[in-house]
SESE-277453 format. One record per residue (C-alpha): residue number from 1; x, y, z. Coordinates in steps of 0.1 Angstrom, whole numbers. Example, Ala and Ser with C-alpha at 12.3 -4.5 7.8 and 13.67 -1.06 7.14 Angstrom:
   num      px      py      pz
     1     123     -45      78
     2     137     -11      71
This chain:
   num      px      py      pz
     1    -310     -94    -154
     2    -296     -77    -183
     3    -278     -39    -177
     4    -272     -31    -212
     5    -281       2    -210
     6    -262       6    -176
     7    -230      -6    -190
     8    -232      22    -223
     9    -243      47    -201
    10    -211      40    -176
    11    -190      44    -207
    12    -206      74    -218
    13    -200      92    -185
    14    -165      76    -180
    15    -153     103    -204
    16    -166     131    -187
    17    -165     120    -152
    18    -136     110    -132
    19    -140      72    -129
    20    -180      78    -145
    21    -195      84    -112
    22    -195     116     -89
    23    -187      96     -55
    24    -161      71     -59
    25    -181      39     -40
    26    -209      40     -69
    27    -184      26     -93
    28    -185      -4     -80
    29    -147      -7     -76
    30    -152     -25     -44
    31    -172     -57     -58
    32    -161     -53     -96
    33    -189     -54    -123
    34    -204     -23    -137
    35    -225       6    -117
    36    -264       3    -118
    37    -279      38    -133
    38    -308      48    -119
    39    -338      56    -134
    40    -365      61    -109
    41    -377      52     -71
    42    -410      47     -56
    43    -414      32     -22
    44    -391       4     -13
    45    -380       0     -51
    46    -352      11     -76
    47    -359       9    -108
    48    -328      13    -137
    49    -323      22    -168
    50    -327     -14    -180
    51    -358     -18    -168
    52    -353     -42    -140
    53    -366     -34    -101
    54    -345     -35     -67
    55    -358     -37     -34
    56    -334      -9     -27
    57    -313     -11       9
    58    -291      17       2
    59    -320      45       2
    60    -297      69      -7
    61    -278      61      19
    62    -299      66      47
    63    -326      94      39
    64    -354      75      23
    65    -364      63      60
    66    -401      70      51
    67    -396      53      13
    68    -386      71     -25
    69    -405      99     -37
    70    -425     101      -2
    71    -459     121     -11
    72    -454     150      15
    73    -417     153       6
    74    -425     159     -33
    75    -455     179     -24
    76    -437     206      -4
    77    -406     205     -32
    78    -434     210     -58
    79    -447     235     -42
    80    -422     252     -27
    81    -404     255     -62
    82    -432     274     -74
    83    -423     303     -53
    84    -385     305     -63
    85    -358     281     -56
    86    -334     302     -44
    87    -328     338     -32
    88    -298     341      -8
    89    -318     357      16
    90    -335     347      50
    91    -368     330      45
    92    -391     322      76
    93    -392     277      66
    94    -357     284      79
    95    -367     291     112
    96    -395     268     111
    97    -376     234     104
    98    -348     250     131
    99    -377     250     153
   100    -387     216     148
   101    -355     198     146
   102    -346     218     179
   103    -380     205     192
   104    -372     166     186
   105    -332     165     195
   106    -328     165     230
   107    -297     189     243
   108    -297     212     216
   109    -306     251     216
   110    -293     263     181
   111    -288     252     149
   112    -271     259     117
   113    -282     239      81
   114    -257     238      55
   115    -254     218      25
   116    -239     185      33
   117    -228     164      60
   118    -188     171      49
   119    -198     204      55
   120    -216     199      87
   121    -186     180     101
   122    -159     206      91
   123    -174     232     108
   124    -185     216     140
   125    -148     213     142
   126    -142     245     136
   127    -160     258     156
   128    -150     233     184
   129    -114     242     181
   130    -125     283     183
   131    -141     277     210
   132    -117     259     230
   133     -92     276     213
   134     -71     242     208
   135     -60     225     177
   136     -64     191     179
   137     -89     167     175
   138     -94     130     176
   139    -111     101     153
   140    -114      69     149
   141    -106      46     126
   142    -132      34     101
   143    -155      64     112
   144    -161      88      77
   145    -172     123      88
   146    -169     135      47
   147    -141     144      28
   148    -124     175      45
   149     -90     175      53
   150     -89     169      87
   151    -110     135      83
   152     -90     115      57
   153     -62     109      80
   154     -47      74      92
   155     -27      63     122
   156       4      66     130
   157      28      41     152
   158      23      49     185
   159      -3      68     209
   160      15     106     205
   161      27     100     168
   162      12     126     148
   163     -13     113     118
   164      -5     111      82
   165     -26     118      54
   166     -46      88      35
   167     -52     111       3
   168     -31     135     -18
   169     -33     165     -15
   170     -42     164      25
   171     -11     186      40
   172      14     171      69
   173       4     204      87
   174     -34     196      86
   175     -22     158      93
   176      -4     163     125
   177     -34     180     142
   178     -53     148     138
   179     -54     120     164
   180     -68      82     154
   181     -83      55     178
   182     -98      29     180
   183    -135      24     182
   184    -148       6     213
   185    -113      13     229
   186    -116      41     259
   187     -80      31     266
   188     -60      42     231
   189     -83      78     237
   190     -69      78     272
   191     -34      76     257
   192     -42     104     234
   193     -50     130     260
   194     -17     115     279
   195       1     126     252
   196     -14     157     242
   197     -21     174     274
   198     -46     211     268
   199     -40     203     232
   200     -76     184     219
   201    -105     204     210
   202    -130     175     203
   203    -134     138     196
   204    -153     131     170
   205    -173     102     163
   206    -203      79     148
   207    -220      72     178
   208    -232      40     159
   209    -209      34     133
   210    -222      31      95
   211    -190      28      71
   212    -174      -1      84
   213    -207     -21      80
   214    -231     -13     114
   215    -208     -10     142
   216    -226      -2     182
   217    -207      14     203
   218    -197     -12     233
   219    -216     -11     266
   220    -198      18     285
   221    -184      32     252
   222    -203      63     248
   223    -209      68     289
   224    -163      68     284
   225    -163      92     258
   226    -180     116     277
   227    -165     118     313
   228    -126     117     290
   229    -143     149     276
   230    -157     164     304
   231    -121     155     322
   232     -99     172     298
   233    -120     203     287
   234    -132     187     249
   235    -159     189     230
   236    -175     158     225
   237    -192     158     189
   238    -218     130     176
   239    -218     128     139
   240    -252     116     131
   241    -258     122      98
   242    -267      88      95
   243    -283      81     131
   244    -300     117     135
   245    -337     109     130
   246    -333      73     124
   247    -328      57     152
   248    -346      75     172
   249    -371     112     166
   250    -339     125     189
   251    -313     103     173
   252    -282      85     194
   253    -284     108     219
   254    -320     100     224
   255    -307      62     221
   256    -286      62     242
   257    -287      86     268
   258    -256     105     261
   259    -255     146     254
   260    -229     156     228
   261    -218     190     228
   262    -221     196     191
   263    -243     171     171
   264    -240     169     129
   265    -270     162     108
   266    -276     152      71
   267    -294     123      51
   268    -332     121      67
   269    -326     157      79
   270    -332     170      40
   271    -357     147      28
   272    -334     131       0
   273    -322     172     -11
   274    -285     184      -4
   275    -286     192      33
   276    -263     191      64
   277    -267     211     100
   278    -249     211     130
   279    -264     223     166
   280    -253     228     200
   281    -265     249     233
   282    -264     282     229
   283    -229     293     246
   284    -215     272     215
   285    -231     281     187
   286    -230     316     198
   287    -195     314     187
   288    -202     313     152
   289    -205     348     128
   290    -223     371     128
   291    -226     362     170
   292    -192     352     177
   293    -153     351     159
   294    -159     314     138
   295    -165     320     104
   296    -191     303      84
   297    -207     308      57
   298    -225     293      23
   299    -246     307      -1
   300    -267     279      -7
   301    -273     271      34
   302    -313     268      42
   303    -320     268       3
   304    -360     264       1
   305    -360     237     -16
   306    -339     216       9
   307    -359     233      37
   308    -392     225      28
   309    -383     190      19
   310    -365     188      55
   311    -391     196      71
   312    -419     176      56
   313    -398     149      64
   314    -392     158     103
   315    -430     168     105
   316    -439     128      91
   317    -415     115     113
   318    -421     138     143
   319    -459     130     140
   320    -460      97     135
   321    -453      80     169
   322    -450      43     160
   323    -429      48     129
   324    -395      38     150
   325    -410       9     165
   326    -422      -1     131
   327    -385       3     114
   328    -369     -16     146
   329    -394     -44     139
   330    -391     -45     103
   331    -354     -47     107
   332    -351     -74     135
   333    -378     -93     113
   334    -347     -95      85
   335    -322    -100     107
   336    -342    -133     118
   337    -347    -143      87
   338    -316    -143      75
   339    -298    -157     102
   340    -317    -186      99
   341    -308    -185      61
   342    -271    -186      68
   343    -272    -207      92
   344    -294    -235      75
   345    -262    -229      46
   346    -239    -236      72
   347    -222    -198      68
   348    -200    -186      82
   349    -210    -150      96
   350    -219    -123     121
   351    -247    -100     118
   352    -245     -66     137
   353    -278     -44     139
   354    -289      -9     160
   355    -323       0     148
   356    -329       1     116
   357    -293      -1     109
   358    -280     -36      97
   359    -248     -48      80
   360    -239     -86      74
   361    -199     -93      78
   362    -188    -128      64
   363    -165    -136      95
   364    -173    -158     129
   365    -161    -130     152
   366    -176    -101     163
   367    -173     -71     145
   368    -165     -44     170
   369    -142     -17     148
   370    -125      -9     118
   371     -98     -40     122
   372    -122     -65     128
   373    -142     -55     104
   374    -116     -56      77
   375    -113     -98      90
   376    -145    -107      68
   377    -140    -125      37
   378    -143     -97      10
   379    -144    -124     -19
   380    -176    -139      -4
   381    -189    -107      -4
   382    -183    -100     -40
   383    -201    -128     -49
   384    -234    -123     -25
   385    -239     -86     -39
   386    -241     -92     -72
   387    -264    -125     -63
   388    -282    -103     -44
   389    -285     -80     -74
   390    -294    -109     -95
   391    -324    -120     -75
   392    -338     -82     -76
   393    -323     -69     -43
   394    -302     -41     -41
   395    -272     -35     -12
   396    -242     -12     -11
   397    -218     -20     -33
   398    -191     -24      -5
   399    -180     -47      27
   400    -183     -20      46
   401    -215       2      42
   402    -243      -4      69
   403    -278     -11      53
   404    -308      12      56
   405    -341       1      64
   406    -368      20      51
   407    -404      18      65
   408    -419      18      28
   409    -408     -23      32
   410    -434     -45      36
   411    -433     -79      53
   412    -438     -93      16
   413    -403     -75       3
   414    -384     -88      37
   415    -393    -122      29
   416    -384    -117     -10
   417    -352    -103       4
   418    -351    -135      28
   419    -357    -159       1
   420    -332    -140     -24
   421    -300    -145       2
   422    -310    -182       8
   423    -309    -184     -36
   424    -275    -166     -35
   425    -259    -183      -8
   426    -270    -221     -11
   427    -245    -219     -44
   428    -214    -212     -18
């Protein structure tokens, strides 16, 4: 494939944008080469500026569940649009997609949209820590709730060390009020709330894990979590901006039988427009202005746009009561597939997959958390994405991004996708 007019337009924006791209992982630093511009989407496709077609896996990173430039989704945007596109003002499709999203998510009474998941995440934890009145909070390692502060913290030495900032301009001060763990490991939280006795507000966490490639919680895991919280007077809060409405019409919760106290929502919960929420029962969420003493605010929350593409999308999904058996089936049907394909190339490999969630790690053991997934060969990698690429199929450009199944796949593009990995890795 040629990417000609990928490569001049990378250079083009390279002097106007820091590194060319407006989110660091699109610039391919991670497997080298040059950034694919996109032109337009339809379906289970990409197509680029060059011309060439991808059966897209990234989906935007999760909210294409129902396929690019879904009719209903553009409809109510067209539409909507029409009528004005923003006004700072109530409007009742607010009220209306609240209604639904309250509807499908089990364990929720309220719920407040915003503009993106970072924002979703930094003020569930605000409002966590007003409402327990604590400071603290804990995290785990290789779980990315966005960009804020509090979130871009790494571990220190030892179970009461305070954390240190992974990014300049992140403060000790904010650092030290962040706690790491490990995912899958009950005992390193239990050490936390040892050492910080009345001092955490909420854990945090991907109940299923997408940026360290797909990572399930353990048996127990999530069942731990909980009685920890409900022990030590902390939040428990489930970022599912990538699980909410994709793995299930209620999400993880649904999935797994668990009740956070405040859940997070982005990605299929806006349709493909710039949109986060966050929701919990009402004795929570009451806490937040004009109700309660936690401020929040934002002038472009429940834009129309974003609303009435948000809730197209929940309406398709929420009517449609096959569509997560069809992604689950879809998905196990190319896990199959290409297990066979690695192992009939004598690969070595582990595969780990919740839903319509998948990520392929090029390492014998099981990938359980941030370390272990770090044990893959990363040079393999390299050179499978841009094979992959080659053959017409598009991934994310990094070791450790889950892959998103969208239902716009047909069987016929799961076995292109099947056939394209057994071209790539037959050449190891």
């Amino acid at each position: 494939m040629l990417y000609q007019r990928s490569s001049a337009l990378f250079a083009e924006a390279e002097q106007v944008i820091p590194g060319g791209v407006n989110s660091p992982v699109r610039a391919f630093k991670g497997v080298g080469g040059t950034p694919i511009f996109a032109k337009r989407a339809k379906g289970a496709y990409v197509f680029d500026e060059d011309g060439n077609r991808f059966v897209d896996y990234i989906n935007s990173w999760g909210p294409m569940v129902l396929g690019h430039a879904f009719e209903p989704v553009i409809t109510a945007i067209t539409e909507r649009a029409q009528l004005g596109t923003s006004f700072g003002m109530p409007t009742a499709l607010e009220t209306k997609i609240a209604q639904l999203a309250v509807s499908m998510v089990p364990n929720i009474d309220k719920i407040r949209f915003v503009n993106s998941g970072t924002e979703a995440c930094m003020s569930a934890i605000r409002l966590a820590r007003g409402y327990t009145k604590r400071d603290k909070i804990i995290k785990f390692a290789g779980c990315y709730h966005g960009h804020s502060d509090s979130f871009l913290i790494q571990a220190g030495s030892g179970a009461s060390t305070f954390g240190t900032p992974n990014s300049p301009g992140v403060t000790q001060g904010t650092a030290k009020d962040t706690l790491l763990a490990n995912y899958n490991d009950i005992e390193s939280v239990q050490r936390l709330f040892e050492a910080n006795k009345e001092e955490i507000a909420a854990i945090i966490i991907e109940p299923v894990a997408g940026n360290m490639g797909c990572v399930p919680p353990i048996d127990g895991f999530l069942n731990q979590l909980r009685a920890a919280c409900d022990a030590n007077g902390t939040l428990l809060i489930f970022d599912e901006v990538m699980t909410g409405f994709r793995l299930a019409k209620g999400g993880a919760q649904e999935l797994y039988g668990i009740k956070a106290d405040i859940v997070c929502f982005g990605k299929v919960i806006g349709g493909g427009l710039p949109v986060g929420a966050f929701a919990a029962r009402n004795e929570i969420m009451n806490y937040l202005a004009p109700l309660g003493p936690v401020y929040q605010a934002g002038t472009l929350s429940g834009n129309p746009l974003a609303m009435a593409a948000g809730l197209a999308m929940l309406e398709a999904l929420n009517n449609d009561t096959a569509v997560f058996d069809r992604l689950n089936e879809k998905t196990a049907y190319l896990e199959n597939g290409i297990r066979e394909v690695l192992e009939a190339n004598n690969i070595v490999y582990t595969i780990n997959r919740v839903g319509s969630m998948i990520s392929v790690h090029f390492d014998s053991s099981p990938v359980v958390d941030f370390q272990t997934a770090k044990n893959g060969d990363n040079d393999i990698f390299k050179t499978f994405f841009h094979g992959l690429l080659r053959e017409g199929v598009y991934i994310a450009p990094s070791a450790y991004e889950t892959w998103f199944i969208t239902d716009a796949l047909t069987y016929e593009d799961l076995d292109f996708t099947i056939a394209a990995v057994n071209n790539v890795v037959k050449h190891f």
